[in-house]
N, CA, C and O atoms as CSV, one atom per row, in Angstrom:
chain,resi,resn,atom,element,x,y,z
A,1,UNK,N,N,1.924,7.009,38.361
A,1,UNK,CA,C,1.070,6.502,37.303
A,1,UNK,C,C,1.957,6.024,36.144
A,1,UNK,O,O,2.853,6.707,35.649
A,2,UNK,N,N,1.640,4.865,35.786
A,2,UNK,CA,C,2.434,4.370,34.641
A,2,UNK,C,C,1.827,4.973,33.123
A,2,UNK,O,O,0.717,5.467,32.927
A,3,UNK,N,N,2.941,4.758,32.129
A,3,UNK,CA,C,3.133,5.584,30.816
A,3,UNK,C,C,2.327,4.417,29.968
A,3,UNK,O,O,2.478,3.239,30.293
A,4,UNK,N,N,1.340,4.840,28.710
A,4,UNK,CA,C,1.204,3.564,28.176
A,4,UNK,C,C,2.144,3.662,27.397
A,4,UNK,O,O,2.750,4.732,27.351
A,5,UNK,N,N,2.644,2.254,26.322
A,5,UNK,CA,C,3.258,2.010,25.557
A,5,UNK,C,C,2.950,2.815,24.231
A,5,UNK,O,O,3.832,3.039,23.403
A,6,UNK,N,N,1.551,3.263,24.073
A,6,UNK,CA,C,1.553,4.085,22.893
A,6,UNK,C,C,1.878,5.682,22.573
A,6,UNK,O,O,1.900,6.357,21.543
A,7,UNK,N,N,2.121,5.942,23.988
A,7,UNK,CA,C,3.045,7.217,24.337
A,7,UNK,C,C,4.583,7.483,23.790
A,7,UNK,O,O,5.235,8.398,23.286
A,8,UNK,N,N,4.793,5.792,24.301
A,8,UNK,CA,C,6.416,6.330,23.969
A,8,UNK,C,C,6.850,5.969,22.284
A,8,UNK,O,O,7.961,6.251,21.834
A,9,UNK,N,N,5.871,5.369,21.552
A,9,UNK,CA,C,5.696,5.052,20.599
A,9,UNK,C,C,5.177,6.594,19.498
A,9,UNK,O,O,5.274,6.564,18.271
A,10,UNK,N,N,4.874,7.296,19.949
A,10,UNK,CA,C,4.539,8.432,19.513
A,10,UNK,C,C,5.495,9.263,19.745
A,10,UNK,O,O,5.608,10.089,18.840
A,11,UNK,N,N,6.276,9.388,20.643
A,11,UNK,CA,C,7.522,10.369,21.417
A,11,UNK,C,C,8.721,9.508,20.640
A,11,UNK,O,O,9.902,9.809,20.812
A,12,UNK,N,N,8.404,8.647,19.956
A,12,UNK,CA,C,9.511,7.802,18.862
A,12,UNK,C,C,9.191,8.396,17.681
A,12,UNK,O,O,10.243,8.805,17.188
A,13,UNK,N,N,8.159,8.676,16.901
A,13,UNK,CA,C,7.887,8.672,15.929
A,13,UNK,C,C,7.816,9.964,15.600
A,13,UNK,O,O,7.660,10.177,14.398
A,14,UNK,N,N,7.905,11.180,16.528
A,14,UNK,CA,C,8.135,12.520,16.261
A,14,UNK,C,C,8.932,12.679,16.509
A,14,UNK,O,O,9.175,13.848,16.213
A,15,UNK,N,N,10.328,11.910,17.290
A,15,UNK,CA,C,11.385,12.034,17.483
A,15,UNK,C,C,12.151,11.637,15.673
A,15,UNK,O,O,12.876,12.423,15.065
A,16,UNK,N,N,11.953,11.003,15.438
A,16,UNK,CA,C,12.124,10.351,13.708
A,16,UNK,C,C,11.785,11.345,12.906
A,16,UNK,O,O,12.550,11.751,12.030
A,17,UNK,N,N,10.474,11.898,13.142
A,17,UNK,CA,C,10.001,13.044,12.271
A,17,UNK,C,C,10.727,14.140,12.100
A,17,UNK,O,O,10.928,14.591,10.973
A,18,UNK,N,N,11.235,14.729,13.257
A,18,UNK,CA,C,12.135,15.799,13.940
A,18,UNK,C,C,13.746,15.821,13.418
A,18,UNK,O,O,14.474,16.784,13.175
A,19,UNK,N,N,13.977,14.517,13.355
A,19,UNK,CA,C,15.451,13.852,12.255
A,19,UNK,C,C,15.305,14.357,10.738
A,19,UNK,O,O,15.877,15.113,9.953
A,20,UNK,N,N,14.276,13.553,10.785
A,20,UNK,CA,C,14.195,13.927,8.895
A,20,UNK,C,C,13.972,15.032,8.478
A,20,UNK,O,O,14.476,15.453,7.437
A,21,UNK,N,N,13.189,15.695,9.205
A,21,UNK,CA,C,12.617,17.537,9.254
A,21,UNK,C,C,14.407,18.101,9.425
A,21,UNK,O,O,14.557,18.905,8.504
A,22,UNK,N,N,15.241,18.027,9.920
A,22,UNK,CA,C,16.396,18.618,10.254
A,22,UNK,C,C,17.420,18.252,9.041
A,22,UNK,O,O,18.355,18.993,8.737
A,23,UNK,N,N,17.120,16.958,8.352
A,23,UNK,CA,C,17.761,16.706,7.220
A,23,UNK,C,C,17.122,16.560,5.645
A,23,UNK,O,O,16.955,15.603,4.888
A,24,UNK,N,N,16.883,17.867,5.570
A,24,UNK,CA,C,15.530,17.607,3.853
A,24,UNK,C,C,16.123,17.241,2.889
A,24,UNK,O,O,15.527,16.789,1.912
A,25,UNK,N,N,17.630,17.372,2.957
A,25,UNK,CA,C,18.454,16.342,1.522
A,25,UNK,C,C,17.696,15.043,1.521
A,25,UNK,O,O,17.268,14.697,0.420
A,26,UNK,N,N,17.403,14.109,2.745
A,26,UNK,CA,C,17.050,13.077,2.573
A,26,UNK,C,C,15.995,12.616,2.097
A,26,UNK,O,O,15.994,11.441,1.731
A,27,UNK,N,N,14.865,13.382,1.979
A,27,UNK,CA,C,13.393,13.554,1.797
A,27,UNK,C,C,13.165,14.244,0.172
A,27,UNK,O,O,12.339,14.995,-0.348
A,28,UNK,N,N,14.579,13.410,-0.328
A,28,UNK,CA,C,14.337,13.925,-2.161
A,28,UNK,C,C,12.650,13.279,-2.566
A,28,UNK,O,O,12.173,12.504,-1.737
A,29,UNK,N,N,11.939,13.561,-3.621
A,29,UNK,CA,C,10.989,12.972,-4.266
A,29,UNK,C,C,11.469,12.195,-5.123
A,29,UNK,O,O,12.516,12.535,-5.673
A,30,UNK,N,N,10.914,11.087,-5.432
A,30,UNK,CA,C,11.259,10.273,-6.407
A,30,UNK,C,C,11.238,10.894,-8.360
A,30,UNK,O,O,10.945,12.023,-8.754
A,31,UNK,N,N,11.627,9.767,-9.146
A,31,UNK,CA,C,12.002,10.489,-10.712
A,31,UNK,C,C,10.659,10.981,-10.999
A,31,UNK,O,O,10.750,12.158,-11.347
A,32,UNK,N,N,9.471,10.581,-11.000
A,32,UNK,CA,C,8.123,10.637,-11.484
A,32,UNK,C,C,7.659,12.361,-10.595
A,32,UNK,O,O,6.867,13.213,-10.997
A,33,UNK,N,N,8.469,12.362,-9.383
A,33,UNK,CA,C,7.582,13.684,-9.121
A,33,UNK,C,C,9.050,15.169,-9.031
A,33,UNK,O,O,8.870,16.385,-8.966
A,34,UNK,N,N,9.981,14.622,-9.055
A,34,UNK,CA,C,11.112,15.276,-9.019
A,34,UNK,C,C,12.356,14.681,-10.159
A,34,UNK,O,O,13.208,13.813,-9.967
A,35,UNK,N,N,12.069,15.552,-11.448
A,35,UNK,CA,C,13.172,14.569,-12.611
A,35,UNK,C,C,12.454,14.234,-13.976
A,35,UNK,O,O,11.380,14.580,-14.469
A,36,UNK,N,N,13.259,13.600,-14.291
A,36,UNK,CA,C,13.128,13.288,-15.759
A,36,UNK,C,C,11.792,11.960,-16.104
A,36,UNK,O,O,11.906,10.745,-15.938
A,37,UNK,N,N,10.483,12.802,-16.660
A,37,UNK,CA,C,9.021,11.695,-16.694
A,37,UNK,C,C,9.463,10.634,-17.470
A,37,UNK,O,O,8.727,9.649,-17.531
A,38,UNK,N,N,10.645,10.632,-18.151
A,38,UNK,CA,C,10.963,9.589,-19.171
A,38,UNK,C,C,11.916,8.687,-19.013
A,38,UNK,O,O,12.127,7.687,-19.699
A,39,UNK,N,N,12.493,9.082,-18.070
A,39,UNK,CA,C,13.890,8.091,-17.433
A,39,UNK,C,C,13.230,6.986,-17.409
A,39,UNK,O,O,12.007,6.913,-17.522
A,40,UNK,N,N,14.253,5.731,-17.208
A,40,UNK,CA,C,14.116,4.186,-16.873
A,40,UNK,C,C,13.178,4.018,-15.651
A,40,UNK,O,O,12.195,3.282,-15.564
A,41,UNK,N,N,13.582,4.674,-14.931
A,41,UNK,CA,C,13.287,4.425,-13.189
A,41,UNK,C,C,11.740,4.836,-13.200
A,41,UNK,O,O,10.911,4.158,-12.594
A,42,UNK,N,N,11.228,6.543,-14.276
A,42,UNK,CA,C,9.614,6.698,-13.922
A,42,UNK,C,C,8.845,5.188,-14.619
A,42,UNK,O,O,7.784,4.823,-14.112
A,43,UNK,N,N,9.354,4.504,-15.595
A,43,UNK,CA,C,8.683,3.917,-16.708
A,43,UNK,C,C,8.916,2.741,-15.755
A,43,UNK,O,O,7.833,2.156,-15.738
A,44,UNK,N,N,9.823,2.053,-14.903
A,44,UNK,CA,C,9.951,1.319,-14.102
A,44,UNK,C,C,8.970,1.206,-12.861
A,44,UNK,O,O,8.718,0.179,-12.231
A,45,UNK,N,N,8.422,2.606,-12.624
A,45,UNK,CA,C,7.765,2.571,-11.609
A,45,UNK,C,C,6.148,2.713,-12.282
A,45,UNK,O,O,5.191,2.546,-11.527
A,46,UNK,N,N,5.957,2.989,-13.556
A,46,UNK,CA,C,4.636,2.773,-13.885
A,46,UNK,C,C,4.377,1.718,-13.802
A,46,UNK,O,O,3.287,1.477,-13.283
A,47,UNK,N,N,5.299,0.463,-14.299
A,47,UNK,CA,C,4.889,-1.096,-14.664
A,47,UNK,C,C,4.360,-1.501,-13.426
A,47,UNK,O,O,3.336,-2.161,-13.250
A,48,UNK,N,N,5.526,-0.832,-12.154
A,48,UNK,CA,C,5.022,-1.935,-11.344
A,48,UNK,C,C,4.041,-1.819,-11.021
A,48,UNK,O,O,3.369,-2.807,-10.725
A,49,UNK,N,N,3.369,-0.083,-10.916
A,49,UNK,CA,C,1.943,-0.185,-10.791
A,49,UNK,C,C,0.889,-0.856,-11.318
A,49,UNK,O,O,-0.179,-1.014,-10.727
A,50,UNK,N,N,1.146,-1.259,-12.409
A,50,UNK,CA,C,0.214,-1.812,-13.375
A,50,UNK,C,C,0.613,-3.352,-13.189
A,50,UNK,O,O,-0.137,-4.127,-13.782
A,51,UNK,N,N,1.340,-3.749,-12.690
A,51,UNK,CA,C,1.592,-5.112,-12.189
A,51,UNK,C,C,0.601,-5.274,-10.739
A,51,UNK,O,O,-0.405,-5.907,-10.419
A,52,UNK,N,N,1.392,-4.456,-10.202
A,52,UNK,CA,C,0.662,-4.579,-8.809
A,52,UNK,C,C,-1.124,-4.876,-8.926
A,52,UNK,O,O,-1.779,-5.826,-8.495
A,53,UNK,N,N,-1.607,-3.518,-9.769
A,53,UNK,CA,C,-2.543,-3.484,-9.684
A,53,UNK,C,C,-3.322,-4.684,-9.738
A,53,UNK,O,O,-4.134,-5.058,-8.891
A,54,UNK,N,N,-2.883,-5.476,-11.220
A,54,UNK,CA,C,-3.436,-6.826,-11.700
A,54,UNK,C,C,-3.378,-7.738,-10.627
A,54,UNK,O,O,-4.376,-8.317,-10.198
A,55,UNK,N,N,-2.250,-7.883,-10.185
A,55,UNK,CA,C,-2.556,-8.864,-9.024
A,55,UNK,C,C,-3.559,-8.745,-8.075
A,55,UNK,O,O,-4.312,-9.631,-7.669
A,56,UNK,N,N,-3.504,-7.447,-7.719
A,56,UNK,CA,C,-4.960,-7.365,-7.076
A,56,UNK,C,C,-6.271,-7.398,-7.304
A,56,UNK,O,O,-7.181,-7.735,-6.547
A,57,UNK,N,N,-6.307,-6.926,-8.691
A,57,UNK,CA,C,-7.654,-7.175,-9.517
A,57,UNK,C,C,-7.336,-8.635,-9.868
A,57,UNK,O,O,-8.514,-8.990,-9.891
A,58,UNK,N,N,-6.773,-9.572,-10.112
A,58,UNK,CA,C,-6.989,-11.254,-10.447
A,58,UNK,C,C,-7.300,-11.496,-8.713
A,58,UNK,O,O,-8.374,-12.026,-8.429
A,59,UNK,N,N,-6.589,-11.201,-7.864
A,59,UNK,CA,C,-6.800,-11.610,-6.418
A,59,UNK,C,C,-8.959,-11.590,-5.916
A,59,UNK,O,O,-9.859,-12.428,-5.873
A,60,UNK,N,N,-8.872,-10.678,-5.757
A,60,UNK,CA,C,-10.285,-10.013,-5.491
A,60,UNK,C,C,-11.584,-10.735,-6.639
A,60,UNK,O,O,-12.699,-11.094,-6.260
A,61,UNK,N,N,-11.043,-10.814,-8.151
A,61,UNK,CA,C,-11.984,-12.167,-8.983
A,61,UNK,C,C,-11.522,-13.473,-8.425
A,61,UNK,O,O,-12.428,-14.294,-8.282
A,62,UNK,N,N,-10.278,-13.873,-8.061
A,62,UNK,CA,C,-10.776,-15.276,-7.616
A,62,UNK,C,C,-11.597,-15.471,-6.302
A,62,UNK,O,O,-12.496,-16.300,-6.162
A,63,UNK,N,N,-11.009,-14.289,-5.040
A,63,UNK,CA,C,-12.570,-14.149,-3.962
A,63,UNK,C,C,-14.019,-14.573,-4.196
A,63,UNK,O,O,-14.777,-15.416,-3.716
A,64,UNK,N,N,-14.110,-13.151,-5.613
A,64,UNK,CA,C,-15.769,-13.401,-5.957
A,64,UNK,C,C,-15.875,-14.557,-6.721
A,64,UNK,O,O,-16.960,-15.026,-6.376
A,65,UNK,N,N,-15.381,-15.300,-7.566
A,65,UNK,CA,C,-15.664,-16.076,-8.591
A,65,UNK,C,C,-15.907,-17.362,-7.479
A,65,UNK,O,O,-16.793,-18.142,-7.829
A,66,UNK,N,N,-15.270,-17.655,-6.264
A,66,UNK,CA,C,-15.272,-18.412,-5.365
A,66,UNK,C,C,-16.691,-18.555,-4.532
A,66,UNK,O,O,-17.345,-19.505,-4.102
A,67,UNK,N,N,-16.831,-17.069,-4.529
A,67,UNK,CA,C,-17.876,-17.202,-3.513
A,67,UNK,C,C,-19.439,-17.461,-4.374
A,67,UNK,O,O,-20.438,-18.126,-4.098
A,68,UNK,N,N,-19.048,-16.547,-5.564
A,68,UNK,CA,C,-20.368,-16.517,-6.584
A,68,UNK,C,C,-20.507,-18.274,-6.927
A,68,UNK,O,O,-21.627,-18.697,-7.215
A,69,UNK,N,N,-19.286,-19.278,-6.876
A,69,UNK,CA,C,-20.049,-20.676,-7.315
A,69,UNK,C,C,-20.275,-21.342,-6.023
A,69,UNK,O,O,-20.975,-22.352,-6.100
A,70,UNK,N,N,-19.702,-20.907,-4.450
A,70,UNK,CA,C,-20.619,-21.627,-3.704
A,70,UNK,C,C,-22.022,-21.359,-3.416
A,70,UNK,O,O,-22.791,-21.995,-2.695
A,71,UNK,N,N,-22.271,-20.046,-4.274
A,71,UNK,CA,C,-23.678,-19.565,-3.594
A,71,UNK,C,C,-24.933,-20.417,-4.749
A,71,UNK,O,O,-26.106,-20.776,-4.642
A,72,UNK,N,N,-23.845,-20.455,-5.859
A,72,UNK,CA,C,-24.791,-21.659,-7.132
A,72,UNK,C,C,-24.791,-22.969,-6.191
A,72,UNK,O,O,-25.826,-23.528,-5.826
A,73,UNK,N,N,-23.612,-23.343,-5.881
A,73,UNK,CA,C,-23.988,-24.925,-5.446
A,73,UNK,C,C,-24.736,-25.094,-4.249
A,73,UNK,O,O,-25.103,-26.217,-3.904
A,74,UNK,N,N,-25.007,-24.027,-3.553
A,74,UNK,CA,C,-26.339,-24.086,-2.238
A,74,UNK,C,C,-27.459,-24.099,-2.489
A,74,UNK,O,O,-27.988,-23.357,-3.316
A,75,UNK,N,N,-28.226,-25.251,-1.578
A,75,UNK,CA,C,-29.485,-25.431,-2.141
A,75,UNK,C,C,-30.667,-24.329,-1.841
A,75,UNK,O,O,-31.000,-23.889,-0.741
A,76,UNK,N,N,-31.310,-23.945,-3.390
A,76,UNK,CA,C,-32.262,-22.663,-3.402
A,76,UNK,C,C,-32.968,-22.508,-2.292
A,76,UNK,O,O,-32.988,-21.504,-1.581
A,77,UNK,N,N,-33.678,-23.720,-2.107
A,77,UNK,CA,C,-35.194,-23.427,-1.005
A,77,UNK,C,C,-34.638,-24.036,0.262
A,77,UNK,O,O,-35.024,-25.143,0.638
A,78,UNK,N,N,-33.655,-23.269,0.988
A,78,UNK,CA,C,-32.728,-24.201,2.203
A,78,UNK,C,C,-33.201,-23.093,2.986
A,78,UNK,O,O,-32.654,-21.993,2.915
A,79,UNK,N,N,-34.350,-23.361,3.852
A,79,UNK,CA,C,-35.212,-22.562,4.702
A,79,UNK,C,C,-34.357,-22.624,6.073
A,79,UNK,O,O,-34.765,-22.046,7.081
């Protein structure tokens, strides 16, 4: 009987897990949850959140703002 592909894809990915589990130096937390709340790097990583975010909130209004004026320019009584 053949193996599916998402087998060995899983027997990869706990094999990886099993690496990093054996090396926890590597698995530091970043400045915001391990370190100094005031360093460059946490205040660096707030912006980008707040960057990120906007892009996604301007992304998602031009969706609706798109869809809200084709639904104006369709005709009302279009049975």
């Amino acid at each position: 009987m053949k193996r599916s592909g998402g087998m060995n894809l899983k027997r990869f990915a706990a094999g990886v897990a099993a690496v990093l589990a054996a090396r926890p130096v590597a698995l530091h937390a970043c400045s915001v949850c391990y370190g100094d709340p005031d360093s460059g790097m946490s205040k660096g990583l707030g912006w980008g959140i707040v960057v990120l975010l906007g892009v996604v909130v301007m992304v998602l209004g031009g969706i609706t703002t798109f869809f809200v004026y084709i639904a104006k320019k369709s005709p009302a009584d279009k049975v």
